[in-house]
C-alpha positions in Angstrom: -50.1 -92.2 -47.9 -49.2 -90.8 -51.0 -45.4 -89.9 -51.7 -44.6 -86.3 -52.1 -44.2 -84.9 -55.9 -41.7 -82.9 -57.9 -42.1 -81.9 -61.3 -44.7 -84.6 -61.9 -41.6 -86.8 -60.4 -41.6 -88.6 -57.0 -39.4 -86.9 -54.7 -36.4 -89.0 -55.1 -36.3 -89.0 -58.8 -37.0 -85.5 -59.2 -34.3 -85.0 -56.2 -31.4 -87.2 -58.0 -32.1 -85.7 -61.6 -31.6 -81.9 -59.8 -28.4 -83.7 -58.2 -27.1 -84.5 -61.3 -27.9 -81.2 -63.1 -26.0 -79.4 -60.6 -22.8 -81.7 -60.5 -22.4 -82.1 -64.0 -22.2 -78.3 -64.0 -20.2 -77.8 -61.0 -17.7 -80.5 -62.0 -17.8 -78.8 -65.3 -18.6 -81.8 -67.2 -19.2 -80.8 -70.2 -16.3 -77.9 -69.9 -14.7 -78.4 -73.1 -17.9 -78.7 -75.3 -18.6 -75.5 -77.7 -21.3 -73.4 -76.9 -21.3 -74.1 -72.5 -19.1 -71.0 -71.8 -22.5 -68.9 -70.6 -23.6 -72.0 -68.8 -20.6 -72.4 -66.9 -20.2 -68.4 -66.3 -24.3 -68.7 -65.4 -23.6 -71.1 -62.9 -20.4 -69.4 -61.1 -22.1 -66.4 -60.6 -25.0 -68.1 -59.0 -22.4 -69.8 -56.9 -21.0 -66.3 -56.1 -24.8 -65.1 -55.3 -25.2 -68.6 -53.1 -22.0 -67.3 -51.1 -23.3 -63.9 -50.5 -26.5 -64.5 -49.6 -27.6 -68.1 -48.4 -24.6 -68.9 -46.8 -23.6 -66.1 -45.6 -27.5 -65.6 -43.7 -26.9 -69.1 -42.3 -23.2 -67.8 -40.5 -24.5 -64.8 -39.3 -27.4 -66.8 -37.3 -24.6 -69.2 -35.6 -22.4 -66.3 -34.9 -19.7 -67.0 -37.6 -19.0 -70.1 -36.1 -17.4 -71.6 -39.4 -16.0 -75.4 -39.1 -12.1 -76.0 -40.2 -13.1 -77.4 -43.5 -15.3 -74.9 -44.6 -12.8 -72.0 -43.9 -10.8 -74.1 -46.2 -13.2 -73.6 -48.7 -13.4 -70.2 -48.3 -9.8 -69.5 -48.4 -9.3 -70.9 -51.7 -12.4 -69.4 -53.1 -11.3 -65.7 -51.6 -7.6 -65.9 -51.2 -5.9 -67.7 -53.9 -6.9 -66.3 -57.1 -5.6 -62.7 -55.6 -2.6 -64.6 -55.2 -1.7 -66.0 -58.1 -2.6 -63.0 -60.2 -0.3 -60.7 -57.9 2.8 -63.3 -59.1 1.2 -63.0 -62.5 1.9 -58.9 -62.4 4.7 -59.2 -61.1 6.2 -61.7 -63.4 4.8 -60.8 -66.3 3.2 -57.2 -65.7 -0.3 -58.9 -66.7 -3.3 -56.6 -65.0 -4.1 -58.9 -61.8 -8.6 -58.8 -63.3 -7.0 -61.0 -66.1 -5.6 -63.2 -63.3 -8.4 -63.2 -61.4 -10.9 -63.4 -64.1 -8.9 -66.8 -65.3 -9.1 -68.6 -61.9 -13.3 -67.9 -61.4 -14.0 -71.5 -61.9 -12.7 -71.6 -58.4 -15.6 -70.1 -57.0 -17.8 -73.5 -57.7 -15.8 -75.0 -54.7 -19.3 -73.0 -53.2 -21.1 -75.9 -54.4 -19.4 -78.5 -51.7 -20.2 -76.0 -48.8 -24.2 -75.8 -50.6 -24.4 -79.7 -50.6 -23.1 -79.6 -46.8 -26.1 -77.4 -45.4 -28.4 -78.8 -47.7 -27.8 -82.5 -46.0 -27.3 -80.9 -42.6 -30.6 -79.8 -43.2 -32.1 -83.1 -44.8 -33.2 -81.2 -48.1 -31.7 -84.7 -49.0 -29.6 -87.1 -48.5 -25.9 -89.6 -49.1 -28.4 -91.7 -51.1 -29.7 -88.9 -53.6 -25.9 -88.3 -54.3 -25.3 -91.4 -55.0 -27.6 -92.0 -57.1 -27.0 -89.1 -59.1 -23.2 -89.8 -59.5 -24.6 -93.2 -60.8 -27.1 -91.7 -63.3 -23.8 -89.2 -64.7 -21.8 -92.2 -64.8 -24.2 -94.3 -66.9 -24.9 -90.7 -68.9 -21.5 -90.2 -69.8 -20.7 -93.2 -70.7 -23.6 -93.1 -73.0 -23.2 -89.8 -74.2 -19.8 -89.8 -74.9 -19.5 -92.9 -76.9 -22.4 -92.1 -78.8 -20.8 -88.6 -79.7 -17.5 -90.3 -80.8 -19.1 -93.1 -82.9 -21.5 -90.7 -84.6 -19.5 -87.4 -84.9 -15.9 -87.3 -87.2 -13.4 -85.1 -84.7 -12.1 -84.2 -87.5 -14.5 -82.0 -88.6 -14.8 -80.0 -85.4 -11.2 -79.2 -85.1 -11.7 -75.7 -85.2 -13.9 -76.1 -81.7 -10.5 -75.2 -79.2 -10.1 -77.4 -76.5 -13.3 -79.6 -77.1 -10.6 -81.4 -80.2 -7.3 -82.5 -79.2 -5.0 -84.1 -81.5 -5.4 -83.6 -85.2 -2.2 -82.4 -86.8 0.9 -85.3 -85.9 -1.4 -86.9 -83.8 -5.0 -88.4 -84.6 -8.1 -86.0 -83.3 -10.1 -87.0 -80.5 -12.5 -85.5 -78.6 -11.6 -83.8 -75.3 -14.6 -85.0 -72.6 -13.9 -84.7 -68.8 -14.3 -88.3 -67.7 -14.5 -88.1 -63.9 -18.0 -89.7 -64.2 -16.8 -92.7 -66.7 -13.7 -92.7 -63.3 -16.4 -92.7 -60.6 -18.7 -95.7 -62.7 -15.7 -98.4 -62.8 -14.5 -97.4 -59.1 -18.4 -98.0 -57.9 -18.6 -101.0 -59.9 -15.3 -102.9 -58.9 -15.6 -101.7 -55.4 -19.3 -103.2 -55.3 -18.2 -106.3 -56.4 -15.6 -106.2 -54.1 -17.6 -105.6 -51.3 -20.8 -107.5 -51.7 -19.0 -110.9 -53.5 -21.2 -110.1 -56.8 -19.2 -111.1 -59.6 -22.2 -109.3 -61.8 -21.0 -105.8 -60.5 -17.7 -106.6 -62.0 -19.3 -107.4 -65.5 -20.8 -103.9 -64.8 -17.3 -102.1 -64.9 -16.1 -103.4 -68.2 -18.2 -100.5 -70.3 -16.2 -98.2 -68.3 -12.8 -100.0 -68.4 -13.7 -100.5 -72.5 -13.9 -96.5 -73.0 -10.9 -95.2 -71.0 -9.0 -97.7 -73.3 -10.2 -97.5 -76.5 -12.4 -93.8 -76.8 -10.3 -92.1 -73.9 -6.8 -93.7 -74.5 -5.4 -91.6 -71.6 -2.1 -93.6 -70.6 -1.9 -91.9 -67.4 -5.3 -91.7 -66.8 -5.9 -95.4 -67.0 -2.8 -96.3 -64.9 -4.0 -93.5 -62.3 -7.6 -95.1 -62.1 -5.8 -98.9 -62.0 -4.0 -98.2 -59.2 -6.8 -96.4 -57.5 -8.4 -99.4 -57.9 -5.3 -101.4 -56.0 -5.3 -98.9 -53.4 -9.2 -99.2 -52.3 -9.1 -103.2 -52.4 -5.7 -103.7 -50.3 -7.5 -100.4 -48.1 -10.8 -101.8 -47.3 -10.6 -105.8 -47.9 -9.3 -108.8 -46.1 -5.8 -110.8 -47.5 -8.2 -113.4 -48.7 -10.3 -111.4 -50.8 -7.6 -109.5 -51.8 -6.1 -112.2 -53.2 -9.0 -113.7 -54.7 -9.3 -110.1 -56.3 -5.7 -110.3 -57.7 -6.4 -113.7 -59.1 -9.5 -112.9 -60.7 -8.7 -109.3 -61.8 -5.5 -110.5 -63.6 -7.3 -113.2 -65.8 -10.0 -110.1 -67.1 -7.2 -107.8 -67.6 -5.5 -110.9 -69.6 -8.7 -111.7 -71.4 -9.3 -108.0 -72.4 -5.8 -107.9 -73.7 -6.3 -110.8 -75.8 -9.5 -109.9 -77.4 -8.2 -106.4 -78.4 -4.8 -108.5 -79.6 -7.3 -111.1 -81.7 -9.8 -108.4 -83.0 -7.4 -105.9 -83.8 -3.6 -106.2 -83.1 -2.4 -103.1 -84.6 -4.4 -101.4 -81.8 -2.9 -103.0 -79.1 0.0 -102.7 -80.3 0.0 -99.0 -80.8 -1.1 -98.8 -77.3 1.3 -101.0 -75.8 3.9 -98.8 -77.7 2.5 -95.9 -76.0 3.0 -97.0 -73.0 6.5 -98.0 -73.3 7.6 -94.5 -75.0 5.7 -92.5 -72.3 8.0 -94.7 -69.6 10.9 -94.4 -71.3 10.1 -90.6 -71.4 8.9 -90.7 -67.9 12.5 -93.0 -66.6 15.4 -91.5 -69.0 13.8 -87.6 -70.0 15.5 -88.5 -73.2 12.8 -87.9 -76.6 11.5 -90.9 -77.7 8.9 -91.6 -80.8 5.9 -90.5 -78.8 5.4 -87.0 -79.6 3.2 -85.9 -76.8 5.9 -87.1 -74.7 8.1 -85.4 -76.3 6.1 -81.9 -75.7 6.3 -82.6 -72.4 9.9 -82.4 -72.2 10.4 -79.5 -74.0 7.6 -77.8 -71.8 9.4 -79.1 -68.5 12.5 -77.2 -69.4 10.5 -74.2 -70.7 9.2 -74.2 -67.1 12.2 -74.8 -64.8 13.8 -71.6 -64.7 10.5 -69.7 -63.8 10.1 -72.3 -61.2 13.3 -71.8 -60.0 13.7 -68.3 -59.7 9.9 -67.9 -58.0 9.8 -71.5 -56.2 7.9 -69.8 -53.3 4.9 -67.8 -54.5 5.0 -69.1 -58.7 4.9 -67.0 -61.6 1.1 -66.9 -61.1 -2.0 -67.7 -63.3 -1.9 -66.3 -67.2 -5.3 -65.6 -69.1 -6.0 -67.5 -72.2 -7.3 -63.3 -73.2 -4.5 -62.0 -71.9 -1.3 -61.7 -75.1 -1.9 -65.0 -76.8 -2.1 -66.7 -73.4 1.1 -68.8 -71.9 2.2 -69.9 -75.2 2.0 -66.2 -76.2 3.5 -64.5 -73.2 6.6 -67.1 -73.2 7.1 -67.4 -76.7 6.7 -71.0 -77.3 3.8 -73.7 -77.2 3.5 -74.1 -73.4 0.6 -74.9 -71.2 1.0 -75.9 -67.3 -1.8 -78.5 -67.0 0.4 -80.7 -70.0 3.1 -81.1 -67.1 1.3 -81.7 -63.9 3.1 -80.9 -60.9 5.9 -78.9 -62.3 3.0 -77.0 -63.9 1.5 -76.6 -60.3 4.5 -75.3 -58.9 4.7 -73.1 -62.2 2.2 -71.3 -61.5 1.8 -71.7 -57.7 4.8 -71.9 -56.2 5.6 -74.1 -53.2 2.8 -71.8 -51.1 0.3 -72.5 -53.3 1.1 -75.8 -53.8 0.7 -77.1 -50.3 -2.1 -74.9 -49.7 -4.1 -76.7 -52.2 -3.0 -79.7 -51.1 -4.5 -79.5 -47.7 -7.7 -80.8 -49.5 -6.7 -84.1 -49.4 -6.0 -84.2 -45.6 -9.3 -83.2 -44.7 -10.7 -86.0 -47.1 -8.0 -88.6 -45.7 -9.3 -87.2 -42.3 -13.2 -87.8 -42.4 -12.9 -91.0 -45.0 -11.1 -92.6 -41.7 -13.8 -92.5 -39.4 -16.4 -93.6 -41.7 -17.0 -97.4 -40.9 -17.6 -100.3 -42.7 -21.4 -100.9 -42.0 -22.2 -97.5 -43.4 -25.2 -98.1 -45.1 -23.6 -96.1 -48.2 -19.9 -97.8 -47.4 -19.4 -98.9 -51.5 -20.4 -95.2 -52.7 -18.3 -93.7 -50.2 -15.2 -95.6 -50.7 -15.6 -95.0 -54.6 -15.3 -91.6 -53.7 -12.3 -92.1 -52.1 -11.1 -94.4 -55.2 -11.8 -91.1 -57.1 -9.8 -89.0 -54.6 -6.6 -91.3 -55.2 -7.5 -91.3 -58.9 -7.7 -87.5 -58.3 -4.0 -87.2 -56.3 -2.3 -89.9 -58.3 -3.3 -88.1 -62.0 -2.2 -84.5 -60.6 1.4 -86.1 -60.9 1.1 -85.9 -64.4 -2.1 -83.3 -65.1 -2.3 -81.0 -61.9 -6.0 -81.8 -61.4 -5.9 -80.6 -58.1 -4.6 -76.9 -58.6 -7.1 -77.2 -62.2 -9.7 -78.9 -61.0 -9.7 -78.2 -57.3 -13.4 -78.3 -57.3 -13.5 -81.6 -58.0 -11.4 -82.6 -54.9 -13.6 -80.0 -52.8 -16.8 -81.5 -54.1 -15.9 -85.0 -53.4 -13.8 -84.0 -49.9 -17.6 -82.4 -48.8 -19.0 -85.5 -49.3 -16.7 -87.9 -46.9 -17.4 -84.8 -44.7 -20.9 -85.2 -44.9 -21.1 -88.5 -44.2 -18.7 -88.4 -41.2 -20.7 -85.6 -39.5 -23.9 -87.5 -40.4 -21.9 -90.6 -38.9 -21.2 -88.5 -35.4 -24.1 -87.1 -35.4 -25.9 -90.5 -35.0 -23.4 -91.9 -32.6 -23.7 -89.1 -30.4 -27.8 -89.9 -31.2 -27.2 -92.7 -29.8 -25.8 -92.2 -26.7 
């Protein structure tokens, strides 16, 4: 029997590459690169259209009967923006469309409640997602270094946020790495799982670029100790300690090969790390001036915080009076200072609100079992997830990014109604 076709691709292929087109723009991978704004705009207003139309035919057929999560996802989508742009004019008189307008990459959350029906519905399935979260991994990885090694940052300063750095500090480009995350997580946690040391090898690309093309401090030591959190989580004291053996030698080994090849680099990162601590411990200003930024920031933010701890002082438009840094008078942006920027601009309402994301995620990743036939992509996800909490400490990704958390939340959700579904099969 000849295998169904799509695009001159078998079904699967075709059905991963479409996958991965619509994640990479849903998790807005390429966000920060010049030139996407109408592709990103393109795709929110389809997600609006999906809303309005697909999904809201498929409710009126089962009589609005509309599960807890997805009236989750709803309420952020509909709710929220109005109220952060309310606290927005009333803190700072802006006209609440600007605060809207600012907060539309929420609507992409319609995305995870797309990828729910269209598995419900076997359109396709856990191992078409997979596979296209490998394929992005693999992609970025490529893409990414190959931009870095080819292209001088330098020379594309003026390009907004896609260029960070560049005046005390040296310019680097800004790439959302959740893929490059999501590739070492799979890779460790297949190792892990299946006893394959080869899997491991398989990681190291991934490990290489957060720490010498990324050189996010934070971001490392969140994805580390997502890392932890998955083994201790899903293995046995035995392989755990194998795993802490084995894991420590690498991490050795990889810390003497950068100190053989080229100390002053590990040394400048190993300084990094100590000023950010000493930033992080003491709030005192070190040498580290991005640490430094952050302080001043903080304090820039406390006494809005205080004074509107329960609803924020909203969400300000980057076209709106200069932006943040323009409406408060000084360099200041709430994603630099993670959870104080959340309750900035969210207050503790907000806050908790979007928080509730990781319940329903901790909820359904529970009563997935071990013998899942998709157990090592499914706990990666929930690697990312802990990458994901532990990184809003310090960045806020999930009040920025809170389709990322949705996204990969629908998937556990997925799998555990797939799971029931089969058990119930069964009986």
């Amino acid at each position: 029997m000849r295998s169904r076709r799509f695009l001159g691709l078998p079904k699967g292929a075709a059905t991963t590459i479409l996958l991965a087109f619509a994640l990479a723009l849903t998790l807005r991978m390429f966000h920060y690169v010049p030139g996407m704004a109408m592709a990103d705009n393109l795709w929110i207003a389809a997600a609006v259209l999906y809303l309005v139309g697909p999904y809201l035919l498929s409710k009126l057929h089962t009589g609005f009967a509309i599960p807890p999560f997805e009236l989750y996802v709803i309420f952020i989508i509909v709710v929220m923006p109005f109220v952060a742009s309310l606290a927005a004019l009333n803190v700072f008189a802006q006209p609440t469309y600007y605060g809207i307008g600012s907060q539309r990459s929420v609507v992409l959350c319609a995305w995870a409640l797309a990828l729910i029906h269209a598995c419900r519905r076997g359109l396709f399935e856990i191992k078409h997602v997979e596979s296209a979260f490998i394929f992005l991994a693999w992609g970025s990885l490529f893409v990414y270094t190959a931009v870095t090694v080819l292209v001088n940052p330098e020379s594309k300063l003026g390009d907004g946020t896609f260029i960070k750095g560049g005046i005390i500090e040296e310019a680097f480009f800004n790439f959302n790495v959740i893929f490059i995350i999501f590739g070492f997580l799979y890779y460790v946690m297949s190792g892990f799982m299946r006893k394959n040391i080869a899997q491991y090898f398989l990681a190291v690309p991934f490990l290489i670029y957060i720490i010498v093309v990324d050189m996010g401090r934070m971001r490392l030591l969140a994805m580390l100790l997502s890392v932890v959190i998955c083994v201790v989580r899903y293995g046995t004291f035995k392989r755990v300690r194998f795993f802490s053996i084995w894991s420590s030698v690498v991490v050795i080994l990889i810390g003497l090969f950068f100190y053989l090849f080229d100390a002053d680099f590990a040394a400048s990162r190993l300084t990094k790390f100590a000023d950010a601590f000493k930033v992080l411990v003491t709030g005192e200003v070190g040498s580290d001036v991005s640490a430094n930024q952050r302080i001043y920031e903080s304090l820039t933010a406390m006494p809005y915080i205080l004074e509107h701890w329960l609803i924020g002082a909203g969400r300000i438009s980057s076209q709106w009076n200069g932006g943040y840094s323009g409406v408060i008078g000084s360099y200041f942006y709430p994603s630099d200072i993670g959870m104080l920027g959340a309750f900035f601009m969210y207050g503790l309402f907000g806050c908790m609100i979007y928080a509730i994301q990781f319940y329903f995620a901790w909820r359904n990743a529970k009563s997935i079992p071990k013998n899942h036939q998709h157990f090592i992509f499914l706990a990666s996800i929930v690697g990312c997830l802990w990458y994901y909490a532990l990184h809003s400490l310090t960045a806020g990704l999930f009040v920025h990014f809170i389709e990322t958390g949705i996204l990969m939340g629908a998937i556990l959700y997925v799998a555990a109604f797939l799971e029931r579904h089969t058990q119930t099969s069964a009986v």
